[in-house]
C-alpha positions in Angstrom: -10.2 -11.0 32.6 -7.6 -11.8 29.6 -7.3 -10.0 26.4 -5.7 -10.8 23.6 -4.9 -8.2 21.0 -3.7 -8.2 17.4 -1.3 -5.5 18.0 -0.2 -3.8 21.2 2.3 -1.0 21.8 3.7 -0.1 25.9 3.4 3.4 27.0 4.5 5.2 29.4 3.2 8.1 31.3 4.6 11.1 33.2 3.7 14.3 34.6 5.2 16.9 37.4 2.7 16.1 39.8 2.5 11.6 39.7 4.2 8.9 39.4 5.3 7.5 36.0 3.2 4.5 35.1 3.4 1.8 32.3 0.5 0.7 30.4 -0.2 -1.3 27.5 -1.9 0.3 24.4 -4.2 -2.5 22.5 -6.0 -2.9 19.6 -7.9 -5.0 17.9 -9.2 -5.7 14.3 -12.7 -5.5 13.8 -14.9 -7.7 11.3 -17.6 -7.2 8.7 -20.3 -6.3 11.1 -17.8 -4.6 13.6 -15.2 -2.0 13.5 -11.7 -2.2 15.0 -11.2 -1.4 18.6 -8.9 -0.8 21.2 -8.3 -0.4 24.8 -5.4 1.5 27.4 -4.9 -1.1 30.6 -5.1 0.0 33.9 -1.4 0.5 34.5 1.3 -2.6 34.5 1.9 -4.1 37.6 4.1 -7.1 36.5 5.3 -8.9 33.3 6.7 -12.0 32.2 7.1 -13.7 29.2 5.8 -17.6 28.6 7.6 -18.4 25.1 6.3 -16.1 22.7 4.0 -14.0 24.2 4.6 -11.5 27.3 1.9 -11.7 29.9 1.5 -7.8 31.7 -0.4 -8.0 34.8 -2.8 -4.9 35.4 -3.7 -2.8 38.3 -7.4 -4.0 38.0 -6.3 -8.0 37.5 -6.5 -8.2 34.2 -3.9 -9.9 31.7 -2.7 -8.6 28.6 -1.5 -11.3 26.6 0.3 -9.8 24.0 2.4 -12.1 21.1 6.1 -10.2 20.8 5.6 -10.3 16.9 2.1 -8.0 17.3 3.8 -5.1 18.2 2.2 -1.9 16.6 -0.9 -0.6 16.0 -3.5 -0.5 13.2 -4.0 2.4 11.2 -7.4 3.3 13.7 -5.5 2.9 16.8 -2.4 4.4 15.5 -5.1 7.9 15.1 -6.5 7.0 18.6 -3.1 6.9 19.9 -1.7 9.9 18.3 -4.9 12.1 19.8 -4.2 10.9 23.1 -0.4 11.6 22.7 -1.6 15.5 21.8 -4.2 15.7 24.4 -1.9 14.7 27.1 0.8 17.2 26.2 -1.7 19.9 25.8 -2.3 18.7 29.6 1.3 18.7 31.1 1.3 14.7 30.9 3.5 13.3 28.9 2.9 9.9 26.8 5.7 7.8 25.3 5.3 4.9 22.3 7.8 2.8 23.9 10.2 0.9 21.2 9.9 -2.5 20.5 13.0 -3.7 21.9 12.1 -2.3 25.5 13.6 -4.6 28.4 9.8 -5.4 30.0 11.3 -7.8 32.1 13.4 -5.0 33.5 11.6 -2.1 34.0 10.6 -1.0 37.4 6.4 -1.1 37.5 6.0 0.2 41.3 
């Protein structure tokens, strides 16, 4: 499956007791009839880019296809995002926005 979102932001996720994994946050804007949505992959297994859009591979075969001028949220995931954020430290997980200027290419997804 490949999605497409409007915006997208990386995370990354820690704790004491797992590995660190890398996921990418998307959203989506939503229409008239529809509201906007997003959606948290299943953890980045590879990424490249393919001129202006980096392609992350997921742990469940999807394919985030995300344009390197979307990079963000809207104002609904942003509030999505900042919950999950304060649930996980309430948890002993930590969640990280990564910047925009991250080095995907570089970054170790194993």
């Amino acid at each position: 499956m490949e999605y497409c979102p409007d915006k997208w932001v990386g995370v990354k996720i820690s704790s004491a007791n797992t590995p660190t994994i890398y996921k990418i946050f998307a959203c989506w804007y939503g229409g008239f009839f529809n509201g906007d949505s997003w959606k948290l992959n299943s953890g980045i297994t590879k990424a490249t880019l393919i001129d202006d859009t980096f392609h992350f591979e997921g742990a469940s075969g999807s394919v985030y296809i995300c344009n390197k001028d979307s990079y963000g949220t809207n104002g609904y995931g942003a509030g999505v995002l900042n919950n999950m954020v304060q649930n996980a430290d309430n948890n002993g997980i930590t969640i990280e926005i990564l910047p925009e200027d991250t080095k995907w290419l570089e970054l170790n997804y194993e």
